[in-house]
C-alpha positions in Angstrom: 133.7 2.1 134.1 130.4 3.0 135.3 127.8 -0.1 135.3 125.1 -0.6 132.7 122.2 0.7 135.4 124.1 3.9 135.5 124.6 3.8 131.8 120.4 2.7 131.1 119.5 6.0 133.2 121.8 8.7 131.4 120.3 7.2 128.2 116.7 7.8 129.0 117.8 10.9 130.4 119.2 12.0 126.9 117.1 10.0 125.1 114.2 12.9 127.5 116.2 15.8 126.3 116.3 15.1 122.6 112.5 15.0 122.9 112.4 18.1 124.2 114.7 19.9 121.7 112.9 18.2 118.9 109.6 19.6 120.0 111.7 23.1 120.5 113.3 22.8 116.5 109.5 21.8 115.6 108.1 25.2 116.8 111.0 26.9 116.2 110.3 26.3 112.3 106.4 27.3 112.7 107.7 30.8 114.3 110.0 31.2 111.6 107.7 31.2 108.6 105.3 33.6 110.0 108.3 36.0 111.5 109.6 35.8 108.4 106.2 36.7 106.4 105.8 39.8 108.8 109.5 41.0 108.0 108.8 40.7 104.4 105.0 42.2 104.6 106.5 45.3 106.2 109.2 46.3 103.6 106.7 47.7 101.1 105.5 50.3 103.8 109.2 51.2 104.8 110.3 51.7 101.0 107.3 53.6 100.2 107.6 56.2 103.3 111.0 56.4 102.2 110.9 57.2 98.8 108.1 60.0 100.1 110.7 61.5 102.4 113.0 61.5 100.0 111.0 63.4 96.8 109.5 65.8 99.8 112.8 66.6 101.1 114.3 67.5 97.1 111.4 69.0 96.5 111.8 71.8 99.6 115.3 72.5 99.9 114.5 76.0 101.9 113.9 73.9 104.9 116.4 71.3 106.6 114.9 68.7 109.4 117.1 68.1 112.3 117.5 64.8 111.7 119.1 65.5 108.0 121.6 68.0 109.8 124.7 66.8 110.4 127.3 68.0 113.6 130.4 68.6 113.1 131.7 66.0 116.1 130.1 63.1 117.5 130.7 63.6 121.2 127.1 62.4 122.1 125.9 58.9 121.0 122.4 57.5 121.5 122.6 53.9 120.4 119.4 51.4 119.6 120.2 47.4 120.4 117.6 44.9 119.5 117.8 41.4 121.3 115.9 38.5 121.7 114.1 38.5 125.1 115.0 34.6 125.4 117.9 32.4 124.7 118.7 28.7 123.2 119.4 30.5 119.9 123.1 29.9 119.9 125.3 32.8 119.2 122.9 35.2 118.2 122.7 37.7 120.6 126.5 36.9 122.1 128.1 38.2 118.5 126.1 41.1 118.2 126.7 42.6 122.2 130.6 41.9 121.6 129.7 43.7 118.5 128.7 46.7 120.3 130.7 46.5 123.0 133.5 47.3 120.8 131.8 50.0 118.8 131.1 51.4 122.4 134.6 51.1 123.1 135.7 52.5 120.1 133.7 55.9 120.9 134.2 55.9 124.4 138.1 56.0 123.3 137.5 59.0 120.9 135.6 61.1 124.4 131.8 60.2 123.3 129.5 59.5 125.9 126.9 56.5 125.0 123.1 56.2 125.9 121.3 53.5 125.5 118.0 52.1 124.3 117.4 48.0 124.7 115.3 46.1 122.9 114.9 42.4 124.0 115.8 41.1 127.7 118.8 39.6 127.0 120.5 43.4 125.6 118.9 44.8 128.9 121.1 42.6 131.2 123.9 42.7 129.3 123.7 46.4 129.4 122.6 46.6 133.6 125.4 44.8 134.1 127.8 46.6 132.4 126.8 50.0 134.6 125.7 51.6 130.6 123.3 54.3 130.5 120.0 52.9 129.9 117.5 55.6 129.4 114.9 53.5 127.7 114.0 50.0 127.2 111.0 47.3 125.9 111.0 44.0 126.5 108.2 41.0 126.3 108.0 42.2 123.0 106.5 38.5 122.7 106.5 37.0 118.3 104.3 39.9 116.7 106.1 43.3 117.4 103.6 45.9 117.9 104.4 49.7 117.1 102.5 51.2 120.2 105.0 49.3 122.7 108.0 50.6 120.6 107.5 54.6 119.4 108.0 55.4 123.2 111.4 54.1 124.1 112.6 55.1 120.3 110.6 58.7 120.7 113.5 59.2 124.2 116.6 58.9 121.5 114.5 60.6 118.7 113.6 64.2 120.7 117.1 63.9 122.5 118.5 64.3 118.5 116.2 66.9 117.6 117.0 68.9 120.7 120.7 68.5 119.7 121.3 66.8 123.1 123.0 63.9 120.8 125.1 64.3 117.6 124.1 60.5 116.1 122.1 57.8 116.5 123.3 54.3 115.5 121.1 51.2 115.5 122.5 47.5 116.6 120.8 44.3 115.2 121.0 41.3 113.7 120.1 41.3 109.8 118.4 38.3 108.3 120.5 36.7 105.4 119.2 33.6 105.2 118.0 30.8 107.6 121.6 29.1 108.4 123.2 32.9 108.2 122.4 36.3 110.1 124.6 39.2 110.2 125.2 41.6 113.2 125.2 45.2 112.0 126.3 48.4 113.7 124.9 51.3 111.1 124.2 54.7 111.5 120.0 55.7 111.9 120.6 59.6 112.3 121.3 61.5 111.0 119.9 60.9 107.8 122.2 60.1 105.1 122.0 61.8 101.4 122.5 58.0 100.0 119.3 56.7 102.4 117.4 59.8 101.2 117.9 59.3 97.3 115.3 59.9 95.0 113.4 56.7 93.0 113.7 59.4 90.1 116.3 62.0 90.1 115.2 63.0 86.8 111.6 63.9 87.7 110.7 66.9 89.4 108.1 66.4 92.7 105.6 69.8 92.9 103.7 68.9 96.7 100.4 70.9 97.8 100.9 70.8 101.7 98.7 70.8 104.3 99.1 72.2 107.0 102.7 73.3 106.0 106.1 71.5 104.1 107.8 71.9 107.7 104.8 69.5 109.5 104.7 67.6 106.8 108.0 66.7 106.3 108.3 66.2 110.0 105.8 63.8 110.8 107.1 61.8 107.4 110.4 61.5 108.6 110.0 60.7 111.9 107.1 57.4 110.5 110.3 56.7 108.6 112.4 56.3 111.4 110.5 54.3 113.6 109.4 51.8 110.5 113.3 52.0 110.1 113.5 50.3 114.0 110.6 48.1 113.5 111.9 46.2 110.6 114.9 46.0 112.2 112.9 44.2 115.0 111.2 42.3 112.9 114.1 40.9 111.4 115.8 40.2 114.5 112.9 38.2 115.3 113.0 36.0 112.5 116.5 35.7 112.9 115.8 34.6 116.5 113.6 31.7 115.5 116.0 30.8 112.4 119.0 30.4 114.9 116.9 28.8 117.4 115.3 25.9 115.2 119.6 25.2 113.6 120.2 24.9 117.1 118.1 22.6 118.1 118.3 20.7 115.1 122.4 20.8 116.1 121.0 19.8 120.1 118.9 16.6 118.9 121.8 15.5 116.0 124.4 15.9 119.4 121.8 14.0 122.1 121.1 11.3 118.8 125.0 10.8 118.8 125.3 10.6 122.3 122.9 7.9 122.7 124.2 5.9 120.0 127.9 6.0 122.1 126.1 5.2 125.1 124.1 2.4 123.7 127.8 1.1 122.6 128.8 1.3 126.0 125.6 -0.1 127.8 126.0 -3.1 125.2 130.2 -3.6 126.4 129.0 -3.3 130.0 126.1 -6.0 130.0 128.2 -7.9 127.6 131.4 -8.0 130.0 128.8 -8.6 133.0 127.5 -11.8 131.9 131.0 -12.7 130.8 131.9 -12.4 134.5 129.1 -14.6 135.7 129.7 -17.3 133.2 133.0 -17.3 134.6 132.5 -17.5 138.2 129.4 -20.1 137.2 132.3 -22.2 135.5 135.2 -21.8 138.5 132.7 -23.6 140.6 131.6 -25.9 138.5 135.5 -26.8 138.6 135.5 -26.2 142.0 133.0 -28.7 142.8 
């Protein structure tokens, strides 16, 4: 049994730690409210560009965009992850890489090749050390995603679609639910689906004046879409960052709370057998003498 010197020093020890994930759960919580206001302050914008594509692309049917064609095979797979860039926020960023790891095994069993485009530090590594193809990558994104750091690595798996140098796009991230739940999702980006695309009013008839043409138009529409598409998928996966973090630190300082409470126990058995010992010895020679 170790003695109550030892046991004092792995108490202030924990008793050091617990402070530290306190503070962590503490700012945790701050992040999460205002990751949380950015995710839901940016799903006006996407809906709105969305419902735009989707009356302008009813509305000229004489002219298909690439990224609403769809191949006949998906042989060539461009895929979009989005990590955190740190960890302490439990299981977040294991369950969705073993997510896609077996989605990428899944197509890589079928004879698709997979190229990659990481978002976060933590789906970089994962992905360097696995040998994948990385062609493009962003991380330091830091807690307020900006679109100028993002519309380049996304443009590499964009044009590589619109040159038909890949038959899909899929994007990997974690969706917020709620702040004790956040779901891993593997869904397809492009091409563009005829549900995703559906019109606010099928009933009502859209009649556009373009300038310069429908085909630029259209073009530059879709392609804002995608890219709002990827950055409030980033967005969430930020607040769900913070959201795991600040449960798991809560979890850490509950854990370090229980621990010192066992090793108080202990501390108090130790001292308490210690002076028992020297009461004894203090009484043998007493008798003694």
């Amino acid at each position: 049994m170790p003695g109550s010197k030892e046991i004092r020093n792995k108490i202030k020890s924990v008793q050091n730690t617990r402070k530290i994930t306190k503070a962590m759960e503490m700012v945790a919580a701050s992040k999460m409210r205002r990751a949380q206001e950015r995710m839901r302050a940016g799903r006006p914008y996407a809906e709105k560009v969305r419902a735009i594509c989707a009356n302008l692309s009813h509305a000229t049917p004489e002219f298909v965009h690439p990224y609403m064609v769809k191949p006949p095979l998906m042989k060539r797979i461009g895929l979009i992850v989005v990590t955190s860039d740190k960890g302490l926020c439990g299981g977040l960023n294991t369950n969705l890489l073993r997510q896609v790891a077996s989605a990428m095994k899944e197509w890589q069993a079928a004879g698709a090749t997979v190229q990659i485009t990481a978002f976060g530090n933590k789906g970089y590594g994962f992905f360097s050390r696995m040998g994948a193809a990385v062609v493009s990558h962003a991380t330091g994104l830091g807690d307020a995603p900006q679109l100028e750091t993002l519309i380049g690595p996304i443009k590499v798996q964009l044009d590589a679609f619109a040159a038909g140098e890949l038959d899909a796009v899929f994007l990997a991230s974690n969706q917020f639910v709620n702040t004790m739940k956040q779901d891993p999702t593997v869904r397809g980006l492009l091409p563009l689906s005829d549900d995703r695309l559906e019109r606010t009013d099928p009933n009502h008839g859209w009649d556009y004046i373009y300038e310069p043409s429908a085909e630029g138009v259209l073009s530059d529409l879709l392609m804002r879409y995608v890219e709002s598409v990827v950055f409030q998928s980033i967005s969430e996966n930020m607040a769900c960052e913070q959201s795991a973090r600040m449960v798991a630190m809560k979890a850490a300082s509950d854990n370090a709370k229980e621990l010192i409470e066992r090793l108080q126990l202990s501390y108090n058995k130790a001292r308490q057998a210690a002076i028992t010992k020297e009461l004894s010895e203090i009484v043998g020679g007493a008798a003694a003498v």
